[in-house]
C-alpha positions as MATLAB code, in Angstrom:
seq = 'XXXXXXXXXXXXXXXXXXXXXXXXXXXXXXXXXXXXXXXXXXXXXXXXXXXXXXXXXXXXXXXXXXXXX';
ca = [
      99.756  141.499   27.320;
      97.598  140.563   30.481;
      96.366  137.140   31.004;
      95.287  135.040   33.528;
      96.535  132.102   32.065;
      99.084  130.686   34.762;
     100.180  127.444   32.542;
     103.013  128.834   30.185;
     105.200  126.445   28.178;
     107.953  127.796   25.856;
     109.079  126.175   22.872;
     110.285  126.782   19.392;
     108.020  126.776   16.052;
     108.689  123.668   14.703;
     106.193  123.460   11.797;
     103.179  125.538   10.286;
     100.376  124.514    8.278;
      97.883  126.962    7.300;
      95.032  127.270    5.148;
      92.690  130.691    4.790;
      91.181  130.343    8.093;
      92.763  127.923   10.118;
      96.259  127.553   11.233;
      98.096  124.658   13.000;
     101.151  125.804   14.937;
     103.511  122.899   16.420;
     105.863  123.599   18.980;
     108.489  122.083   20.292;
     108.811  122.109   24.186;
     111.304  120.716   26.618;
     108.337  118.201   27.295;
     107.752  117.158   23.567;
     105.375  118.759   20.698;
     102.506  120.331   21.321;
     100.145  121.954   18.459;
      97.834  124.952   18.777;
      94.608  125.395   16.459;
      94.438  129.311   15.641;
      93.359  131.860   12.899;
      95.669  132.089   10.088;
      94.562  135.857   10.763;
      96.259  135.833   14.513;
      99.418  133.615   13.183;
      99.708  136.806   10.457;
      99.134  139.194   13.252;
     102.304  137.657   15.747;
     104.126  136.903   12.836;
     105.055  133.779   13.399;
     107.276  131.949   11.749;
     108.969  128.216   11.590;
     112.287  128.524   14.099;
     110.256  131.477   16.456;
     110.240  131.207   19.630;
     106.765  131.521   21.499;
     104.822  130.654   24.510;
     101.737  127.942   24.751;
      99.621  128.834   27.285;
      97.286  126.466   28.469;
      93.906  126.695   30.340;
      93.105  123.465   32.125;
      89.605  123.525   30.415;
      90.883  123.582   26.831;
      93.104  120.171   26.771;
      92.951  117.468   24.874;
      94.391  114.273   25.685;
      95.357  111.427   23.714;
      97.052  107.817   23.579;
     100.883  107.430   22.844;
     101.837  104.597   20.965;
];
């Protein structure tokens, strides 16, 4: 798969929580957890499951930030 994405972290699926539409996958990175908001459709489509290995990729203009602690 192209992509012009140049920000790739790899992790392992730590959890999954789905609904119809929505999907929450949390990964676990050498830099901590980071979750990803997609389709329960797409999650279906990659087959992802809890203990997977994947890839975030991250454009600069879709992060969120937020307080530790």
């Amino acid at each position: 798969m192209e992509q012009s994405i140049r920000n790739e972290i790899p992790g392992t699926v730590k959890e999954i929580i789905s609904d119809k539409v929505i999907s929450e996958v949390v990964l676990e990175t050498a830099i901590g957890e980071m979750a990803a908001i997609i389709t329960t459709r797409s999650l279906q489509a990659m087959g992802l499951k809890v203990g997977d290995q994947a890839v975030a990729l991250v454009k600069a203009t879709n992060v969120a930030l937020r307080r530790q602690g």
